[in-house]
C-alpha positions as CSV (number, residue, x, y, z in Angstrom):
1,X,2.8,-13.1,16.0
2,X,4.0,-10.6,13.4
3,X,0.6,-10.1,12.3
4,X,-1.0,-9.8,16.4
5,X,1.6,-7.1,16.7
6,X,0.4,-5.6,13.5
7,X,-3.5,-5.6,14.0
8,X,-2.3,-4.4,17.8
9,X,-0.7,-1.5,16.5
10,X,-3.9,-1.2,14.2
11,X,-6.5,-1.0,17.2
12,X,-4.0,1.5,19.3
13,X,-4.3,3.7,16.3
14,X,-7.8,3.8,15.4
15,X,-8.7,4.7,19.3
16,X,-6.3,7.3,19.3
17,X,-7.7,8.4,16.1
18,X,-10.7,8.1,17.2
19,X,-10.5,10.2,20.6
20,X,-8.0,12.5,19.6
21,X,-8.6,13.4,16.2
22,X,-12.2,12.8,16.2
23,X,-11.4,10.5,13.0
24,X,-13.0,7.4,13.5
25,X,-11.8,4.5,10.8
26,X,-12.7,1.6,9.0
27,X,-10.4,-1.3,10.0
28,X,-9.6,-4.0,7.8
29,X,-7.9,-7.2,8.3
30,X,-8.1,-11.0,8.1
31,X,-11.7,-10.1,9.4
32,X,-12.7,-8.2,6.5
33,X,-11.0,-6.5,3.5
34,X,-10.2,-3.2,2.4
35,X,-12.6,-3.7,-0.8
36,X,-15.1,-5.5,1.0
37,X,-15.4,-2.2,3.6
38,X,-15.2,0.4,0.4
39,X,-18.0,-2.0,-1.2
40,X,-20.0,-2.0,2.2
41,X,-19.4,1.5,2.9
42,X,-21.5,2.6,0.0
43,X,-24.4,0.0,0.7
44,X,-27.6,-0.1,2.9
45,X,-28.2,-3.2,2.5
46,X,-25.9,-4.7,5.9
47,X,-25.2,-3.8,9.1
48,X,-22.4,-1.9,10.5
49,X,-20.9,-1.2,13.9
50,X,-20.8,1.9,15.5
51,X,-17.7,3.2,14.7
52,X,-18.0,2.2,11.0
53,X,-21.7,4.8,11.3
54,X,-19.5,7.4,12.3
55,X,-16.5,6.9,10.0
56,X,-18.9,6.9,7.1
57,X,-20.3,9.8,8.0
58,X,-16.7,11.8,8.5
59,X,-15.5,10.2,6.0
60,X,-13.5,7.2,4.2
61,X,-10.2,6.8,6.2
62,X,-9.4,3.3,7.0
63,X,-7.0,1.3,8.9
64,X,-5.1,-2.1,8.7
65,X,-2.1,-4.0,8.9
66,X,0.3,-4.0,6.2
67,X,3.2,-6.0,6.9
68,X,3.5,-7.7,3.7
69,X,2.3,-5.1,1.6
70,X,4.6,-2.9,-1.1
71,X,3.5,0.4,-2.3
72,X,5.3,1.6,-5.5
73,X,4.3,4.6,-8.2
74,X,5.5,3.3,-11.7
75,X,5.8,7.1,-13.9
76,X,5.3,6.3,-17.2
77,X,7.3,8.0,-20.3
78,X,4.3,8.0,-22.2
79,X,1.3,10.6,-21.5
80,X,-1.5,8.1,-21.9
81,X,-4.0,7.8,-19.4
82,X,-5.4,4.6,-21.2
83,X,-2.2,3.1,-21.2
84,X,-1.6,3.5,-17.5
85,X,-5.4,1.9,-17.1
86,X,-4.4,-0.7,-19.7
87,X,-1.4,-1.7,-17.3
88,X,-3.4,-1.7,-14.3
89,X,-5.6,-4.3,-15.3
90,X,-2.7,-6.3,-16.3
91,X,-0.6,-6.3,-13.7
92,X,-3.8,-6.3,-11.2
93,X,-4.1,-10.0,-9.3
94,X,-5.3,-11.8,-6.3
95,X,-2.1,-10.0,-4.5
96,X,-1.4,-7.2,-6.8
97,X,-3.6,-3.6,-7.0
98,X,-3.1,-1.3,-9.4
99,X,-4.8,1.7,-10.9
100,X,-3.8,4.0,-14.2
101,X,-3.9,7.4,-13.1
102,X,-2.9,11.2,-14.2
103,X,-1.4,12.9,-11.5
104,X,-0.2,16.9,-12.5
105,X,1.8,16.3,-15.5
106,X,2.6,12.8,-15.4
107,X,0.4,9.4,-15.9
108,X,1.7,6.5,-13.1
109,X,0.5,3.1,-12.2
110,X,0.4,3.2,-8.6
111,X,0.8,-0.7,-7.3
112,X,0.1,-2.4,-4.2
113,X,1.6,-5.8,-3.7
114,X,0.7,-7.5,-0.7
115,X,3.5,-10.6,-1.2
116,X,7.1,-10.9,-0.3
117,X,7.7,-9.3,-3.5
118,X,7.4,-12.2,-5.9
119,X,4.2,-11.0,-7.5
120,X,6.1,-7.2,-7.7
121,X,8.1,-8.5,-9.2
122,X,6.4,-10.7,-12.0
123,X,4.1,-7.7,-12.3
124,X,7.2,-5.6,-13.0
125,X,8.5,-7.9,-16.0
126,X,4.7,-7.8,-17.4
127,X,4.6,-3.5,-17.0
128,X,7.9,-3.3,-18.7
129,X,6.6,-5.6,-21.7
130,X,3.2,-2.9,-22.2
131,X,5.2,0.4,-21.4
132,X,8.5,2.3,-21.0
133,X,8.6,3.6,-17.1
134,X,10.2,6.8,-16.8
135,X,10.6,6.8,-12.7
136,X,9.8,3.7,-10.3
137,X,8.9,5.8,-6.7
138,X,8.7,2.9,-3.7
139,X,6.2,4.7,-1.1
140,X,7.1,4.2,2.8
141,X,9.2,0.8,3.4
142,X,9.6,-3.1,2.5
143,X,10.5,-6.0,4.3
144,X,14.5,-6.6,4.4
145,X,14.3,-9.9,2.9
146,X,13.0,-8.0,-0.5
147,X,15.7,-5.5,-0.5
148,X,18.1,-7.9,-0.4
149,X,16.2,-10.3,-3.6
150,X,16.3,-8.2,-4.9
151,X,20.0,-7.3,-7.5
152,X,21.5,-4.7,-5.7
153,X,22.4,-2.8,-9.7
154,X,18.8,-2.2,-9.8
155,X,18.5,-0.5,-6.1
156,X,18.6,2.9,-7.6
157,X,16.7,2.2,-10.3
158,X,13.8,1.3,-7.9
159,X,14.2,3.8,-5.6
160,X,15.1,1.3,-3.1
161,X,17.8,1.5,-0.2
162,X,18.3,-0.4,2.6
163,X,17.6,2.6,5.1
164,X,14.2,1.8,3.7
165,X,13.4,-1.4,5.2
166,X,11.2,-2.1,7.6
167,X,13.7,-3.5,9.8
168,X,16.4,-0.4,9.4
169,X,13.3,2.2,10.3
170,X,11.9,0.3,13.4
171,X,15.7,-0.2,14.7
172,X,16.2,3.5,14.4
173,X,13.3,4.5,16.0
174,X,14.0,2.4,18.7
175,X,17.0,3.9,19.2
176,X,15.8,7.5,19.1
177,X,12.7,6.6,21.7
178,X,15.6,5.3,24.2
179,X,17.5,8.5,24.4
């Protein structure tokens, strides 16, 4: 059901998108994946529905659920972009993405993990064998049932909280719409 709800939430969005913004998207799913569309999106060679015509020609925004998924920026101490790459590759899996990239002043490893969090963390124990992280950033919000595998001494250290959950955010904003 959780992941219904999320493809739902997926379709509402890409019509409003679509109507309001005049942003059509690439959706991705169980039906197809995000790399399969960024492979397909550069080919001739298949055929594409409608909106994917228009969303390639306005451009590469795409849309999907996400419900398992954690984002994180590792910040490395060192400034070496091979390094970062070096990690990437790694860490990268079956469940894990990851890219080595310089951003302003800084070289990160921004991470994907689309697991509960077990392959975060084994990717985690593997980054800290190749590389001294200097700031772990968690982008947008995780699944309570991570936060709370996860020792609450490290919280800070991985910019975690438990007003970041999932759960926390979705109560709050049901409580905000109600008023």
């Amino acid at each position: 059901m959780e992941l219904d709800a999320a493809l739902g939430a997926r379709d509402q969005f890409a019509e409003f998108a679509a109507a309001r913004l005049g942003t059509p998207l690439f959706l991705y799913g169980p039906e197809r994946s995000l790399p399969e569309i960024r492979r397909r999106r550069s080919s001739t060679s298949h055929r594409i529905s409608a909106r994917d015509r228009r969303a390639r020609r306005l451009g590469r925004s795409a849309s999907g659920p996400a419900c398992r998924s954690i984002a994180y920026n590792l910040v490395l101490e060192a400034d070496d972009l091979f390094l970062a790459k070096r990690i990437a590759r790694t860490i990268r899996s079956a469940s894990v993405r990851a890219l080595g990239l310089s951003v302003g002043n800084a070289v990160q490893v921004p991470a994907i993990s689309s697991s509960h969090g077990g392959s975060a963390r084994r990717s985690a124990r593997r980054r800290r064998s190749l590389a001294t992280v200097q700031a772990t950033e968690l982008v947008g919000l995780i699944p309570s049932e991570v936060l709370l595998a996860t020792d609450e001494r490290r919280w800070r250290q991985l910019d975690l909280d438990s007003a970041r959950t999932v759960e926390h955010r979705s109560s709050s904003a049901t409580r905000v719409s109600r008023r």
